[in-house]
Backbone as CSV, one residue per row, in Angstrom:
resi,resn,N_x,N_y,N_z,CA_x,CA_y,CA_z,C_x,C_y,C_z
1,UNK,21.692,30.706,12.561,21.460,29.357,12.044,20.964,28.474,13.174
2,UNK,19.977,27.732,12.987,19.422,26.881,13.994,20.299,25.871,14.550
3,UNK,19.975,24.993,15.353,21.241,23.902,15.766,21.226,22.633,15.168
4,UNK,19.610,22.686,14.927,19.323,21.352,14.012,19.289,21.234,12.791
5,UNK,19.771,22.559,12.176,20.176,22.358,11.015,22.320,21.995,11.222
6,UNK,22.693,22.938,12.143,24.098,22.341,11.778,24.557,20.883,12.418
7,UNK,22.886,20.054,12.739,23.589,18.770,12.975,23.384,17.964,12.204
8,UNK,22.225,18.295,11.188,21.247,17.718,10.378,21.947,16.722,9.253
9,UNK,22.027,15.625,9.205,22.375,14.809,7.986,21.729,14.811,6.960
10,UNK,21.478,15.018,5.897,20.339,15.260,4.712,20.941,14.036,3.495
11,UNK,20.204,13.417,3.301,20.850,12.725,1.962,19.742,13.468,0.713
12,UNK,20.733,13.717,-0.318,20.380,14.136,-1.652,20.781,12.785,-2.775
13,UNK,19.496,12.784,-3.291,19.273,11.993,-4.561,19.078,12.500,-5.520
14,UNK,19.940,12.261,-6.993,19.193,13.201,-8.238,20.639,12.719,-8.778
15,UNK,20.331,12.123,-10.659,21.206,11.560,-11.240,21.685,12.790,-11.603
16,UNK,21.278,13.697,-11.540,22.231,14.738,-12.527,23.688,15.194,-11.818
17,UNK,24.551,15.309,-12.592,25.583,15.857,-11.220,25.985,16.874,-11.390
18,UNK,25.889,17.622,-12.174,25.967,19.341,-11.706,24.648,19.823,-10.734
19,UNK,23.618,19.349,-10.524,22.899,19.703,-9.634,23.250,19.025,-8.501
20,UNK,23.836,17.812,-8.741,24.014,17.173,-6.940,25.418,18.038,-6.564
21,UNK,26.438,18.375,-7.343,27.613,19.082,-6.992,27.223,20.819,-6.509
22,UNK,25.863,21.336,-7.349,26.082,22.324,-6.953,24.814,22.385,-5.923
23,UNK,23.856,21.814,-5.866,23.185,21.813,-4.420,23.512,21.525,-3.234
24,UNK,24.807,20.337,-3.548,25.182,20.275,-2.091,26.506,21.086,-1.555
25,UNK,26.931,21.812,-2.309,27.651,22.779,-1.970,26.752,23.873,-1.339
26,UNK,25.762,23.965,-1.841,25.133,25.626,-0.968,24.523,24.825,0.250
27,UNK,24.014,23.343,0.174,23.173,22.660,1.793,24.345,22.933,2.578
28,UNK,25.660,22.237,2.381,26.404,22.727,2.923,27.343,23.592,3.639
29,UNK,26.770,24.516,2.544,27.399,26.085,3.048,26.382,26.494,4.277
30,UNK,25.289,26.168,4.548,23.925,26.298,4.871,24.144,25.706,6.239
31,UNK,25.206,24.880,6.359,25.904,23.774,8.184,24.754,22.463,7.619
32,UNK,24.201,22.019,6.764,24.101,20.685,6.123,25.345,19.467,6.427
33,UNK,24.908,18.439,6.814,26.256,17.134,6.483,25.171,16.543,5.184
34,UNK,25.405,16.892,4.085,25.102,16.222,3.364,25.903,14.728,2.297
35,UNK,25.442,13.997,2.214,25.415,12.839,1.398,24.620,12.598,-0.272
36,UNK,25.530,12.908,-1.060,24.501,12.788,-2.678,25.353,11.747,-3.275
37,UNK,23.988,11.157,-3.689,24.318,9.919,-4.373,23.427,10.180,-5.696
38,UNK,23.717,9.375,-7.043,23.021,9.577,-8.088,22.239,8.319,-8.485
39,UNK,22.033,7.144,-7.893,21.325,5.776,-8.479,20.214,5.620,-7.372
40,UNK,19.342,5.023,-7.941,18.554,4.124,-6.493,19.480,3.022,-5.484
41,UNK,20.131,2.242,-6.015,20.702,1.728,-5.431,21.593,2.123,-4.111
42,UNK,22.609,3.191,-4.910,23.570,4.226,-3.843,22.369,4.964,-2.765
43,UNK,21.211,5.089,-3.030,20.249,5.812,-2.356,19.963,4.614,-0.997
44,UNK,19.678,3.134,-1.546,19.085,2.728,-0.998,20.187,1.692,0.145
45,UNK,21.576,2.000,0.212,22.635,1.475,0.877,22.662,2.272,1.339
46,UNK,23.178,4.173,1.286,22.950,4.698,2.436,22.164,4.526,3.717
47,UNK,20.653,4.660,2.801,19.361,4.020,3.818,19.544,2.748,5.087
48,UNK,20.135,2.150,4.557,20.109,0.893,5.329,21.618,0.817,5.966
49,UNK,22.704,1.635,5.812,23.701,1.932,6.803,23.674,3.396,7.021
50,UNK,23.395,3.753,6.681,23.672,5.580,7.889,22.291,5.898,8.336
51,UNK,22.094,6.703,9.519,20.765,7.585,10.214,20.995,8.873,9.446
52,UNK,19.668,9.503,8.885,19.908,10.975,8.655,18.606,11.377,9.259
53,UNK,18.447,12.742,8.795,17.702,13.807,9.684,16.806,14.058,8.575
54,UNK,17.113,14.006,7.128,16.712,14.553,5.920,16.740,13.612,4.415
55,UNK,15.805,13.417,4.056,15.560,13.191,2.290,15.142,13.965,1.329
56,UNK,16.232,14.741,0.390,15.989,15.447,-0.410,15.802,14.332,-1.997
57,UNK,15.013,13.934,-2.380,14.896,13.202,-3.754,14.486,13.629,-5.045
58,UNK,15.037,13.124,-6.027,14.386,13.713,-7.347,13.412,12.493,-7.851
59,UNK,12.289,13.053,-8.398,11.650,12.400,-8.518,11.582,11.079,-9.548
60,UNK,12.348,11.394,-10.456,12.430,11.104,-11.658,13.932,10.531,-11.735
61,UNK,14.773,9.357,-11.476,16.281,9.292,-11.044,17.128,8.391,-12.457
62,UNK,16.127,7.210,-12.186,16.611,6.056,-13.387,15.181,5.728,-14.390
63,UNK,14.622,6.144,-13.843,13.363,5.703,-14.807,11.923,6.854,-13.895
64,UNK,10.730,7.197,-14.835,9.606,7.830,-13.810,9.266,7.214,-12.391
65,UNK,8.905,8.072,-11.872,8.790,7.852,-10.542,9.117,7.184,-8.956
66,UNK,10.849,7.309,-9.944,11.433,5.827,-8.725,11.873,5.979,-7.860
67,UNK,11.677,7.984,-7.906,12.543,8.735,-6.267,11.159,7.824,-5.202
68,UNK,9.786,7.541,-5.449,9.094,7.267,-4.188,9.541,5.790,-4.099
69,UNK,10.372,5.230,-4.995,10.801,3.695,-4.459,11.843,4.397,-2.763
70,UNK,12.975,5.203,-3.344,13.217,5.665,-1.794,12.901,6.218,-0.898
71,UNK,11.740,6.969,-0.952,10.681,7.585,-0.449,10.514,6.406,0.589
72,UNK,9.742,5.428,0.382,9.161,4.637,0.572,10.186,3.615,1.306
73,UNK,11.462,3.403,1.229,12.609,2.845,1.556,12.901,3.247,2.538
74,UNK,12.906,5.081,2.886,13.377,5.372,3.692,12.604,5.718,5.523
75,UNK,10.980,6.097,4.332,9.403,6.234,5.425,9.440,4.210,6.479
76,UNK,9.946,3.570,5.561,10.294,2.159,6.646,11.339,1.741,7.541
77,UNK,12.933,2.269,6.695,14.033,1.969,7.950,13.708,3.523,8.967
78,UNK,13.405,4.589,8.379,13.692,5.326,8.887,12.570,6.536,9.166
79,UNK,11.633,5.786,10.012,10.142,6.939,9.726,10.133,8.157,9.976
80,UNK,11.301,8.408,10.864,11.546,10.266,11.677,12.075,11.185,10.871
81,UNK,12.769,10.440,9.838,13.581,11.171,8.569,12.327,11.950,7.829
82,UNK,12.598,13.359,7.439,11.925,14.363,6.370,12.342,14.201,5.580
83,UNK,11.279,13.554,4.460,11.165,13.738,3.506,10.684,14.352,2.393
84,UNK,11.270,14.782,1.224,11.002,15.724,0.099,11.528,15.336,-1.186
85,UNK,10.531,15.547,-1.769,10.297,15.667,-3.083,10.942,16.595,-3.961
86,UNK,12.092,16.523,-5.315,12.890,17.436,-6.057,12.190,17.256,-6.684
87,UNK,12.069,17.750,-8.129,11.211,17.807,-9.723,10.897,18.566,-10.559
88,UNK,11.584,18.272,-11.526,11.391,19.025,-12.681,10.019,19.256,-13.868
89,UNK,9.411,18.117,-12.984,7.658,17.609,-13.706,7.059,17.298,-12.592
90,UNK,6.488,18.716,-11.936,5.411,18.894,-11.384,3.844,18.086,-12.381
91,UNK,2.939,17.231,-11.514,1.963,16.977,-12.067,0.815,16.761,-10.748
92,UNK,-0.761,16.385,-11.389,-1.461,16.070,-10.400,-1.524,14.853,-9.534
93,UNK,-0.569,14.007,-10.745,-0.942,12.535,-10.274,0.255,12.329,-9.598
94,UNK,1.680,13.380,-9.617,3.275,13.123,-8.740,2.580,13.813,-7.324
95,UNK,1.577,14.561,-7.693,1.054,15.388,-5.937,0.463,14.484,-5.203
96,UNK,-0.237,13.358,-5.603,-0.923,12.686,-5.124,-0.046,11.518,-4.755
97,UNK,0.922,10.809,-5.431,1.567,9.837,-5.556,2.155,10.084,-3.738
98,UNK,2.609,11.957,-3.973,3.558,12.379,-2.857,2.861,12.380,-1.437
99,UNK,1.489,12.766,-1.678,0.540,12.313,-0.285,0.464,10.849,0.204
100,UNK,0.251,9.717,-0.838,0.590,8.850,-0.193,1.418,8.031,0.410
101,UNK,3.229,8.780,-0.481,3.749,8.047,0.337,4.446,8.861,1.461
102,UNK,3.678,10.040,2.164,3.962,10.578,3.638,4.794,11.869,3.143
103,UNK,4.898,12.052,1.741,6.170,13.053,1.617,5.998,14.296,2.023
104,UNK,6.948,15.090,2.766,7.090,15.942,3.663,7.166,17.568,3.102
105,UNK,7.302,17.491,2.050,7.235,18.783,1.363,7.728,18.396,-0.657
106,UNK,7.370,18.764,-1.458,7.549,18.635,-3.068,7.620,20.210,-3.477
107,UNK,9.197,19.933,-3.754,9.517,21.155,-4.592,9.713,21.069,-6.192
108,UNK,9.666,21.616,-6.823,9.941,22.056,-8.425,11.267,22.748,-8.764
109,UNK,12.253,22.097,-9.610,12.808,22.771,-9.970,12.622,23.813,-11.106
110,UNK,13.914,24.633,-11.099,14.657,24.729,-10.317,13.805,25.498,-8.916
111,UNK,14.867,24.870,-7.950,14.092,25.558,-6.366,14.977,26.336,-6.084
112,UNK,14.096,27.020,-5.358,14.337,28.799,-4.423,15.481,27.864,-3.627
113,UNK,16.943,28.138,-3.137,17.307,27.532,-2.186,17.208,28.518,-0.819
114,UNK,16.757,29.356,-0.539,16.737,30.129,0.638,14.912,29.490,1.122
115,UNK,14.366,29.034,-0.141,13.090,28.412,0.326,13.350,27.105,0.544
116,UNK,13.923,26.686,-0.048,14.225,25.427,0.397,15.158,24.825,1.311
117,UNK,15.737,25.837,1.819,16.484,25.656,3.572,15.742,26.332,4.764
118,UNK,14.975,26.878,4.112,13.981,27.273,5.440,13.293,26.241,5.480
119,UNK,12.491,25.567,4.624,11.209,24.267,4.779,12.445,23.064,5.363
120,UNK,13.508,22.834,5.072,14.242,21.655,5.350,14.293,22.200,7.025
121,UNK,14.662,23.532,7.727,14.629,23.750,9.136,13.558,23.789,9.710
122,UNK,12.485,24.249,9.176,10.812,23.928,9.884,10.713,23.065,9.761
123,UNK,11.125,21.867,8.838,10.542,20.133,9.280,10.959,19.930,10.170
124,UNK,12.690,19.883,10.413,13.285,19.441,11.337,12.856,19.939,12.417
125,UNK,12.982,21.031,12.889,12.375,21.772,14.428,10.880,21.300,14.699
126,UNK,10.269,20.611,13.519,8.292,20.337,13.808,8.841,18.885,14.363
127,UNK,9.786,18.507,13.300,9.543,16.816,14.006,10.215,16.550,15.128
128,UNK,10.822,17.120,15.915,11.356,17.032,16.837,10.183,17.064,18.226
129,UNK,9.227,17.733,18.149,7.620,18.195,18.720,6.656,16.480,18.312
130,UNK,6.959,15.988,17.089,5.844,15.383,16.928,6.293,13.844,17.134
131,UNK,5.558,12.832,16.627,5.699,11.353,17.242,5.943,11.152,15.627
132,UNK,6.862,10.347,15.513,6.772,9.434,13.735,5.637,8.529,13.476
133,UNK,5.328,8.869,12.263,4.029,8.179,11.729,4.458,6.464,11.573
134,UNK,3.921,5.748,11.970,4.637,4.334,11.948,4.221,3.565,10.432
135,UNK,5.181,3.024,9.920,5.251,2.826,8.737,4.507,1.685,8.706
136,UNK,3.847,1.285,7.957,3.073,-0.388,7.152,2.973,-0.389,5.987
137,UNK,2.934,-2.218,5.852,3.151,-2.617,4.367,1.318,-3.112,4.592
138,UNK,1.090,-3.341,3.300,-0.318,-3.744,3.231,-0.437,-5.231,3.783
139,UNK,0.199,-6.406,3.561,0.396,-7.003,4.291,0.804,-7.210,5.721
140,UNK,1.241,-6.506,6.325,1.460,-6.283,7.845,-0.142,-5.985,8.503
141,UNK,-0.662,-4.669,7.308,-2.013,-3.944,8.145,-3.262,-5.601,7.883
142,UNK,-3.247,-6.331,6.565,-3.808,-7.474,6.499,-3.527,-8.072,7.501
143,UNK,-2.462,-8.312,8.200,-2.542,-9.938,8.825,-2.684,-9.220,10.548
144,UNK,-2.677,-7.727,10.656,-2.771,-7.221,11.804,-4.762,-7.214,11.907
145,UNK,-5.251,-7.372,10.970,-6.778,-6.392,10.773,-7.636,-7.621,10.263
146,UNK,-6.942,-8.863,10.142,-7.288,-10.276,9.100,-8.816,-10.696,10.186
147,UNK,-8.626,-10.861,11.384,-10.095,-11.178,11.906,-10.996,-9.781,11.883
148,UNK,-10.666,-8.662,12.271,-11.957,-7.914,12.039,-12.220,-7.880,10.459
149,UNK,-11.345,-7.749,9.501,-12.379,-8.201,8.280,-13.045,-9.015,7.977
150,UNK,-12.588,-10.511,8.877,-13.365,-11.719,8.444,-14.409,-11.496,9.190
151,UNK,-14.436,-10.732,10.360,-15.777,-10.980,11.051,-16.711,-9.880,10.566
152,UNK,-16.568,-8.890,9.854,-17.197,-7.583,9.580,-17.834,-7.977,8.462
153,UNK,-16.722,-9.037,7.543,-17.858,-9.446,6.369,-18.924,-10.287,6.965
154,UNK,-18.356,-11.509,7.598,-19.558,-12.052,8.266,-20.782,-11.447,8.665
155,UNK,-20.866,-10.591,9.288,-21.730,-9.697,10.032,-22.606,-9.078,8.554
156,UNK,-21.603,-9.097,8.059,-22.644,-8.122,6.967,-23.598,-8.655,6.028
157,UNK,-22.583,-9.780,5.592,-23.443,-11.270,5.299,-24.440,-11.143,5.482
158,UNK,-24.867,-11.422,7.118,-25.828,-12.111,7.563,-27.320,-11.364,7.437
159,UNK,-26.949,-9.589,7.127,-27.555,-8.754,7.043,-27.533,-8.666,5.674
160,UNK,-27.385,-9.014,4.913,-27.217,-8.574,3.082,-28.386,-8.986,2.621
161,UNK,-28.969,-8.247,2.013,-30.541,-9.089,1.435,-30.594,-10.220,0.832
162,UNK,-29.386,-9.968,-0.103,-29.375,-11.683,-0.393,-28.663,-12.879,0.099
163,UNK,-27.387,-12.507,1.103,-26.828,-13.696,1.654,-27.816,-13.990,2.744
164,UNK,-28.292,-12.881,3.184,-29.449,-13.066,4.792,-30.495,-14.278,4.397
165,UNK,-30.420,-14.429,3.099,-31.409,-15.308,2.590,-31.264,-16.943,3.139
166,UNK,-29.647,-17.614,2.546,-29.315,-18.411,2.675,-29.102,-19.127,4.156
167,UNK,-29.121,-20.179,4.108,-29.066,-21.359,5.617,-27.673,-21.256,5.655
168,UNK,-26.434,-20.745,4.723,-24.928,-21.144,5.586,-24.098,-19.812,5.608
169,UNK,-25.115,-18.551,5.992,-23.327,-17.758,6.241,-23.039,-17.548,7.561
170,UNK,-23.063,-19.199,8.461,-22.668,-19.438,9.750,-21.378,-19.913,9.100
171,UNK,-21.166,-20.260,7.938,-19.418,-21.317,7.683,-18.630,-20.104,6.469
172,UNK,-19.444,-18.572,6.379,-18.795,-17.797,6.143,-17.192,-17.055,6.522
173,UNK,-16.949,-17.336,7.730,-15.968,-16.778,8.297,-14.979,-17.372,8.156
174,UNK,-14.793,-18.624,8.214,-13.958,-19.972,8.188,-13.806,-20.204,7.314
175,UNK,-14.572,-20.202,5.860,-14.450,-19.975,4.460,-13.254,-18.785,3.776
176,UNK,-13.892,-17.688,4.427,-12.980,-16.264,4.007,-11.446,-16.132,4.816
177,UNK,-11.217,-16.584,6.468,-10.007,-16.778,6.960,-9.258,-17.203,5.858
178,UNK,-9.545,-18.630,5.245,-8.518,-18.793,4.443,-8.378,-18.744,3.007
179,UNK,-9.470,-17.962,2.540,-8.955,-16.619,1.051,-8.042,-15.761,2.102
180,UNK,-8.534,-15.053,3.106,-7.194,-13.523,3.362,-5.975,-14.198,3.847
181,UNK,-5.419,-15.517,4.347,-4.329,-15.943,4.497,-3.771,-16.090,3.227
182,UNK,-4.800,-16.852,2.028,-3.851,-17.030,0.853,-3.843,-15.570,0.261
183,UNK,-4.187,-14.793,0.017,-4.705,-13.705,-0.064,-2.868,-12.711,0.054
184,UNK,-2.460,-12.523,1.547,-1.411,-11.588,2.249,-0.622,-12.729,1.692
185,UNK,-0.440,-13.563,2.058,0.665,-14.272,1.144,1.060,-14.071,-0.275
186,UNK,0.172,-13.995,-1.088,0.489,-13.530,-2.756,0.692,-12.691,-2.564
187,UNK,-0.274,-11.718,-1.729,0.600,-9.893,-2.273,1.873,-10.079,-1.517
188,UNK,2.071,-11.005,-0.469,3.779,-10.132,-0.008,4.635,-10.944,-0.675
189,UNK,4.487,-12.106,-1.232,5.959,-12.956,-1.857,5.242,-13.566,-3.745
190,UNK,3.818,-13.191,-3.640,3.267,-13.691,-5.169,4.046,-12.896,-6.519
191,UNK,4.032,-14.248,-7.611,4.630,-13.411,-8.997,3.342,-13.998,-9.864
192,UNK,3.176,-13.316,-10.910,2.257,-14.075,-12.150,0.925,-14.030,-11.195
193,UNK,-0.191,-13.949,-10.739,-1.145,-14.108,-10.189,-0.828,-15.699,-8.956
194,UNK,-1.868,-15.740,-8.937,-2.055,-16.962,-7.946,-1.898,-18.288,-8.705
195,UNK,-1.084,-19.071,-7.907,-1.090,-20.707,-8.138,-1.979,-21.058,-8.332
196,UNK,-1.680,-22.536,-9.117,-2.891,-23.768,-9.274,-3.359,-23.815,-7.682
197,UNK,-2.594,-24.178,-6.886,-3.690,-25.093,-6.001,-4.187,-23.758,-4.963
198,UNK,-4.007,-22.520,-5.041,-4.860,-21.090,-4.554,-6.226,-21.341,-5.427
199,UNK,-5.879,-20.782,-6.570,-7.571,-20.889,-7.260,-8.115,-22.331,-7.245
200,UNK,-7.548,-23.447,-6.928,-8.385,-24.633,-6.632,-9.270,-24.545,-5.511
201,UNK,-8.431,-23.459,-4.199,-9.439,-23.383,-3.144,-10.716,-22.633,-3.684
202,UNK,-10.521,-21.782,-4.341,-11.897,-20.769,-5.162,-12.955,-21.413,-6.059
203,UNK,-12.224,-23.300,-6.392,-13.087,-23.766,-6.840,-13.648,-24.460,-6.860
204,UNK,-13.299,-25.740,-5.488,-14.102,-26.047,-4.507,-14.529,-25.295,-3.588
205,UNK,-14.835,-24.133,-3.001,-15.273,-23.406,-2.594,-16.609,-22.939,-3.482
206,UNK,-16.674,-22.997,-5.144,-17.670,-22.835,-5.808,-18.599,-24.043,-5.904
207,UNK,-18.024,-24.987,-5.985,-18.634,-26.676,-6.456,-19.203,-26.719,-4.699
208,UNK,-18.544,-26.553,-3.653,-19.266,-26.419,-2.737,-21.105,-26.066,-2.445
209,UNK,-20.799,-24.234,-2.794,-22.037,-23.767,-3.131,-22.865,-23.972,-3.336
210,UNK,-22.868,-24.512,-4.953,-23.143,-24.656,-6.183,-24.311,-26.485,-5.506
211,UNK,-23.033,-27.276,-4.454,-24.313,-28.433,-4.023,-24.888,-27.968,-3.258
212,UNK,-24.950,-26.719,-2.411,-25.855,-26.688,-1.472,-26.743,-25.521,-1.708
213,UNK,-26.874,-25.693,-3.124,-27.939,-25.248,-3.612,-27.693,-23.607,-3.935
214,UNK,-26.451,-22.755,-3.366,-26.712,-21.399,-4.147,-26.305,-21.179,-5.097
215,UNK,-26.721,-19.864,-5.848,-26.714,-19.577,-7.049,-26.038,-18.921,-7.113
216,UNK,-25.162,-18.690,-8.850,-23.675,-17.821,-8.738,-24.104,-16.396,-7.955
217,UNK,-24.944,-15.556,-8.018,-25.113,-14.791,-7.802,-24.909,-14.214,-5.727
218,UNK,-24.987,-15.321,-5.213,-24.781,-15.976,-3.806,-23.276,-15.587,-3.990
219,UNK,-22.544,-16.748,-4.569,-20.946,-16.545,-4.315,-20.145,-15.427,-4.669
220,UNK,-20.714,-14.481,-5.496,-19.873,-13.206,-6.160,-20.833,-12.247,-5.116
221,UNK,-21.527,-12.355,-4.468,-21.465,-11.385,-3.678,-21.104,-11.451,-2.137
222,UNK,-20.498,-12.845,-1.681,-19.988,-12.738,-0.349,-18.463,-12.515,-0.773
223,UNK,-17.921,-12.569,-2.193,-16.657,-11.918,-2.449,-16.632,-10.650,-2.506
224,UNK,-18.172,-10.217,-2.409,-18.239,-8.180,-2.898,-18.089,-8.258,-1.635
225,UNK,-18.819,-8.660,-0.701,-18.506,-8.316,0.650,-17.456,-8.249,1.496
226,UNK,-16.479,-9.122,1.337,-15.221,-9.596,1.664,-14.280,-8.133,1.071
227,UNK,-14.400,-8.455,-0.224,-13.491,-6.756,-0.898,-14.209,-5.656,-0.266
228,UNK,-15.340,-5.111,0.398,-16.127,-4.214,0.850,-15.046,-3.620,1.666
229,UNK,-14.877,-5.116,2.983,-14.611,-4.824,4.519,-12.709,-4.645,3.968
230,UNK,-12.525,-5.217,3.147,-10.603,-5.262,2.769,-10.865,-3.512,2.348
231,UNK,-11.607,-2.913,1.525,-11.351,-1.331,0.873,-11.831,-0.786,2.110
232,UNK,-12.624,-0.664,3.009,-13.243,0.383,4.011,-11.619,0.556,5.373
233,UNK,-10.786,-0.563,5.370,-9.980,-0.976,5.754,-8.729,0.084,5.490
234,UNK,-8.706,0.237,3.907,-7.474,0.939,3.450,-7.599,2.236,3.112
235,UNK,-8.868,2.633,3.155,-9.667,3.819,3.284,-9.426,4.653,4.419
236,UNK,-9.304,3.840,5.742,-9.045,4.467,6.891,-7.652,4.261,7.718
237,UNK,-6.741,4.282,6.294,-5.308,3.695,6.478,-4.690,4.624,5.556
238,UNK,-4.501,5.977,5.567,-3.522,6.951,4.736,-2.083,6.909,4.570
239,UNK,-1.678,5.265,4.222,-0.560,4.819,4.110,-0.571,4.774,2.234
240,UNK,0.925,5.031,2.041,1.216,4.251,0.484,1.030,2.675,-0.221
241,UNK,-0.088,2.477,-0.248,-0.411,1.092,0.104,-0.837,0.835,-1.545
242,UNK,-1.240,1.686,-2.268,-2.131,1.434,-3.628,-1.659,0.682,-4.242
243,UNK,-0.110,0.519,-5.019,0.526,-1.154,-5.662,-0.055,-2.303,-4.881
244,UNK,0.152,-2.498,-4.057,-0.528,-4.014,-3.048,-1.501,-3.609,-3.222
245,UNK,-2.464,-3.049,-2.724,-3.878,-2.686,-2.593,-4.412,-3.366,-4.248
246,UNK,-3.730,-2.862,-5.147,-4.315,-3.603,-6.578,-4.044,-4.844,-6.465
247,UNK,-3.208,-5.221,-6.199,-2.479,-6.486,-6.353,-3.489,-7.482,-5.284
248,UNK,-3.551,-7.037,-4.220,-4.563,-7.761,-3.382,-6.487,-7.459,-4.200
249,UNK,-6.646,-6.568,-4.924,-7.959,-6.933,-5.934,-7.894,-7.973,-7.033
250,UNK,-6.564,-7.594,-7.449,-6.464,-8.762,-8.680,-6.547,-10.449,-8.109
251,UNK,-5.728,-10.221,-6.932,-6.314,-12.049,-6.858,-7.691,-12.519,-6.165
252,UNK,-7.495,-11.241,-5.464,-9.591,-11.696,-4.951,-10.106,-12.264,-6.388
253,UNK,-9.960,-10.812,-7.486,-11.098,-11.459,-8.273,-10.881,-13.025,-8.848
254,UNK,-9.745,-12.915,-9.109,-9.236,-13.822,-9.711,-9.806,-15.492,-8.640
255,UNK,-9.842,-15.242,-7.621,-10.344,-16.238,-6.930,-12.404,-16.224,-7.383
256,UNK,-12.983,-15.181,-7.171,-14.022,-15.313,-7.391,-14.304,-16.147,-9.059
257,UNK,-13.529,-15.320,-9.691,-14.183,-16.070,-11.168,-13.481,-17.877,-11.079
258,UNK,-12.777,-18.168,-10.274,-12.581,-19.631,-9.763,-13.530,-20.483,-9.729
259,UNK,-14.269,-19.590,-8.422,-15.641,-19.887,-7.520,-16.244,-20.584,-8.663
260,UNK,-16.458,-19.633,-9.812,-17.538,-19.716,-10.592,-17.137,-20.365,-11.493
261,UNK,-15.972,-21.317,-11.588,-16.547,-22.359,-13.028,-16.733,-23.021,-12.726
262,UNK,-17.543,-23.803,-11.407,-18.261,-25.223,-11.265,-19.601,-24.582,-11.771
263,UNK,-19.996,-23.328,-11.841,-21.484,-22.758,-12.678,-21.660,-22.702,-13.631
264,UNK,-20.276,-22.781,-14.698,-20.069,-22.926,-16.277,-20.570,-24.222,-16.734
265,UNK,-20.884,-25.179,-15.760,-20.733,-26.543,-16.306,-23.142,-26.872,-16.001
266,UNK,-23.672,-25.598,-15.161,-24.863,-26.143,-15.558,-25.665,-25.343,-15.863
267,UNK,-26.561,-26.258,-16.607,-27.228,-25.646,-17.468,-28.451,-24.597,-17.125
268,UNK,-28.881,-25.015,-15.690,-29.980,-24.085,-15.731,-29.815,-23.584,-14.187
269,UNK,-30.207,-22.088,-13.824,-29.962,-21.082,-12.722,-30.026,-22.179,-11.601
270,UNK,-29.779,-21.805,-11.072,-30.276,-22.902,-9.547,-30.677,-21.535,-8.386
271,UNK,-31.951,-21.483,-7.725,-32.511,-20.590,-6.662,-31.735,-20.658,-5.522
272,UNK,-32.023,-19.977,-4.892,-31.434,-18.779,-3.742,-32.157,-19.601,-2.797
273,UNK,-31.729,-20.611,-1.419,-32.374,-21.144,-1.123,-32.566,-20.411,0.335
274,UNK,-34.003,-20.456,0.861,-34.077,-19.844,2.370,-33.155,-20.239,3.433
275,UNK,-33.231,-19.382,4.201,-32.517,-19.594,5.614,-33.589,-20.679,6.601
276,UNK,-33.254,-21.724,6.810,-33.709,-22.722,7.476,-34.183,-22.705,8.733
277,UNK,-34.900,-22.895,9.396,-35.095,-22.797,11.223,-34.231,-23.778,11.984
278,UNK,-34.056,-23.201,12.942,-32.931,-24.367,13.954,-33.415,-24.138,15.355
């Protein structure tokens, strides 16, 4: 028996309790210190008072898919901890769910347990070799990454066939700073979409435009641009980020169609005006 398995703390999650009584009798027999709890809750107080070595979860506890709520609970207090996936409903979209949020191995029940105490001792002996993946919330990687997006859209702006057109995407950057401030704020503490006075900025920001002559077609695409540089962002960020990640599309748009009801009110297109000499 290895050593890091007979020091190994493992917490087991799974409402059922003839499987938590009789799995953790054989982890145990196995030199496991195991801990089984049957709620999210009991899952998620361990988490935040004891260190373990191991997360064994079921996927499926109080409702679908809420073992990656501790998944995800535990990849933040506790990033060095192995984690794994229990389940009785193997699918394509629980395999994928399990890549993003870092999970360390997904078994099917019922599981091999001689396979499944060997993979629980090869994690442990690998991670001991490797560095922990450092955990982020989508808001953290926003307000860490908030100027190179503002400046990447800028940049791109200036190159876009049709913003390259216009005399102002010099007051682009300073414009978009404060959409992605209001922006990380809704996704980390927002309920119901965005406030009145958020989409008010989206709509003087349109009535803006709209006097200096561009056309809707101007303002919905320095918001394509803006969402461009925010997705190329989370693209090259293989974190569990996709809930926020929507949640941060829904109020972009929701700000763009803002933009655009000072354009509801006239009647005829207004042109794309040139870029000016200085």
């Amino acid at each position: 028996m290895s050593e890091s398995a007979k020091r190994a703390r493992l917490l087991f999650v799974d409402d059922e309790e003839s499987i938590r009584l009789t799995l953790t009798a054989v982890l145990q027999k196995h030199g496991f210190d195991v801990t089984a709890v049957g709620t999210v809750a009991d899952a998620l107080v361990q988490i935040n008072c004891c260190d373990y070595d191991a997360l064994l979860c079921d996927l499926n506890i109080e409702k679908p898919g809420d073992g990656f709520a501790v998944i995800g609970a535990m990849r933040y207090s506790q990033p060095q901890c192995v984690s794994m996936v229990l389940t009785a409903y193997p699918s394509f979209e629980n395999a994928m769910n399990a890549l993003r949020h870092q999970v360390d191995e997904f078994f099917t029940k019922p599981a091999d347990v001689d396979s499944l105490v060997r993979s629980i001792r090869k994690r442990l002996d690998g991670r001991r070799s490797q560095l922990p993946v450092p955990f982020k919330t989508l808001t953290g990687l926003l307000r860490e990454k908030c100027g190179v997006i503002v400046e990447g859209a800028a940049a791109a702006a200036k190159s876009d066939p049709l913003l390259g057109r216009t005399h102002l995407t010099e007051e682009y950057a300073g414009e978009f700073a404060r959409f992605m401030d209001v922006l990380i704020e809704y996704v980390d503490v927002g309920r119901n979409g965005l406030g009145p006075e958020v989409l008010n900025l989206g709509i003087a920001y349109g009535r803006r435009r709209r006097k200096q002559g561009c056309d809707a077609r101007v303002v919905v695409r320095e918001f394509q641009v803006l969402q461009e540089r925010i997705c190329q962002l989370i693209a090259s960020t293989p974190l569990g980020l996709a809930p926020d990640f929507v949640k941060c599309m829904k109020g972009l748009n929701s700000l763009v169609i803002a933009a655009l009801r000072p354009y509801g009110k006239s009647r005829h297109a207004v042109s794309v005006p040139r870029r000016t000499s200085r």
